[in-house]
C-alpha positions in Angstrom: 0.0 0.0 0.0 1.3 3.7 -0.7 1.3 6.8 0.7 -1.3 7.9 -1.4 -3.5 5.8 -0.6 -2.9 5.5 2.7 -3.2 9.3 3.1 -6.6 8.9 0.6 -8.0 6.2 3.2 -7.4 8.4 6.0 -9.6 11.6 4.0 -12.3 9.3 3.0 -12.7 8.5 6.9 -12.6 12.0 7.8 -15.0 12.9 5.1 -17.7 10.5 6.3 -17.9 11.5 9.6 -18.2 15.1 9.0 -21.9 15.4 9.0 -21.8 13.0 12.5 -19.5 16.0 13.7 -21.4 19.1 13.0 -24.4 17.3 13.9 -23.0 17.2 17.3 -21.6 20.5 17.3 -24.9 22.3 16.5 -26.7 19.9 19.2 -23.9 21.6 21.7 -24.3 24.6 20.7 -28.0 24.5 20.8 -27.9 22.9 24.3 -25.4 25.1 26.5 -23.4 28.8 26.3 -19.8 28.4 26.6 -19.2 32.2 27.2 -18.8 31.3 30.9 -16.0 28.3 29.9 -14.0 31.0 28.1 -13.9 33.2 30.4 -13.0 30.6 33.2 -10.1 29.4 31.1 -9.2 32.8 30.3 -8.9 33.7 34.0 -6.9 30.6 34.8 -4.8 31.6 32.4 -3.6 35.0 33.8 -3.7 32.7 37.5 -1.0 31.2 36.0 1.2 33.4 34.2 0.5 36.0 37.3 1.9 33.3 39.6 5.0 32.4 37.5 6.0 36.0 37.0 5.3 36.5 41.0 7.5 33.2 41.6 10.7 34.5 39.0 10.3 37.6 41.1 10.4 36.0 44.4 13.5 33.4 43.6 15.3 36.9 41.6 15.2 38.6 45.1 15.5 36.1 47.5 16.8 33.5 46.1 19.7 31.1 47.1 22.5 33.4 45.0 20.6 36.6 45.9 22.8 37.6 48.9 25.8 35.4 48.1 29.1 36.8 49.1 32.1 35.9 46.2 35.6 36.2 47.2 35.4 38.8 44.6 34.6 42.7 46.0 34.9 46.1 43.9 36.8 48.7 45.9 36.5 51.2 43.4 35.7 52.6 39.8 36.6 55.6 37.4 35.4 55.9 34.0 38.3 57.0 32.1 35.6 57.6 28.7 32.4 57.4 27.3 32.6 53.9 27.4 35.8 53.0 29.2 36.8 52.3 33.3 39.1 51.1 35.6 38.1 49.2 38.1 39.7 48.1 41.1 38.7 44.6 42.9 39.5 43.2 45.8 40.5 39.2 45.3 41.2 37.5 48.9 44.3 39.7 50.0 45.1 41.1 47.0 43.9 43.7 44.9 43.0 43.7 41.1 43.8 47.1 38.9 41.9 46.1 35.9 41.0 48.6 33.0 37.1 47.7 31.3 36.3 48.2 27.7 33.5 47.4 25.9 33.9 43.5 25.0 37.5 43.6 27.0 39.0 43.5 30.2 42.7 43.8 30.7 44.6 43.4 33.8 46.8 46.8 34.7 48.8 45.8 38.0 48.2 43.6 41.2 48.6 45.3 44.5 48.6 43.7 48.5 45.3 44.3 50.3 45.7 48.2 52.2 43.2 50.0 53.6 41.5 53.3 51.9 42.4 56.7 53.1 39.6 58.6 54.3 37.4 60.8 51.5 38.1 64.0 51.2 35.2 66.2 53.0 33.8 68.3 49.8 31.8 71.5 50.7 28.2 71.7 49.7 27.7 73.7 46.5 25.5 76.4 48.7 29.1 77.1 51.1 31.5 77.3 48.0 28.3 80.2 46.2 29.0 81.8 49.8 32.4 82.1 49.3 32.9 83.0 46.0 30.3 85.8 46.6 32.4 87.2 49.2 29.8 86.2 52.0 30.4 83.6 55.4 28.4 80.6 54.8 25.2 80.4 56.5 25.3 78.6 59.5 22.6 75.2 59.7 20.3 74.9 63.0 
């Protein structure tokens, strides 16, 4: 036996139950509304994809690498261009100079582990107006 009829077979089959089919389909659709079905599987439907978005959310935030600790630390940036930074990281006791290009990372120098000087205290932009307009800062209460 071929294909073709094979394939033939199987449409001749279809093609005589067809009127058993929409027979039974107008006797359904004579005997109940499905609005009520549609919109019960439509609402089951956003139950779901509300509770899978709520669940990624959930295991993004809290989940078992949200607050996990590398050996790896940044101690401190600079961009260097529009597009361009180095980066400083901190690897066990050692620290990593590393400059950061789009698509590129190349090591600059490795340092021992020290500890940061303090920042520099910068005036607020309303004490250095003061100044350069010739006036004593105002004093905060």
């Amino acid at each position: 036996m071929t294909i073709a009829r094979r394939s033939s077979g199987a449409f001749g089959a279809l093609c005589a139950c067809l009127p058993a089919l929409a027979a039974g389909a107008e006797a359904a659709a004579g005997s109940a509304d499905f609005s009520g079905h549609y919109l019960q599987a439509f609402a089951a439907l956003v139950v779901v994809v509300a509770l899978i978005g709520a669940t990624a959310w959930v295991l993004k935030r809290a989940g078992p690498l949200a607050g996990a600790r590398g050996p790896l630390r940044i101690v401190a940036t600079q961009a260097v261009g529009a597009r361009e930074r180095v980066v400083v990281l901190e690897l066990g006791d050692d620290w990593l100079v590393v400059g950061v290009a789009p698509g590129q990372v190349t090591p600059i120098d490795k340092q021992p582990r020290r500890e940061l000087a303090a920042e520099p205290r910068v005036a607020p932009f309303a004490a250095l107006l003061e100044r350069a307009r010739g006036r004593p800062p105002a004093s905060r209460s």
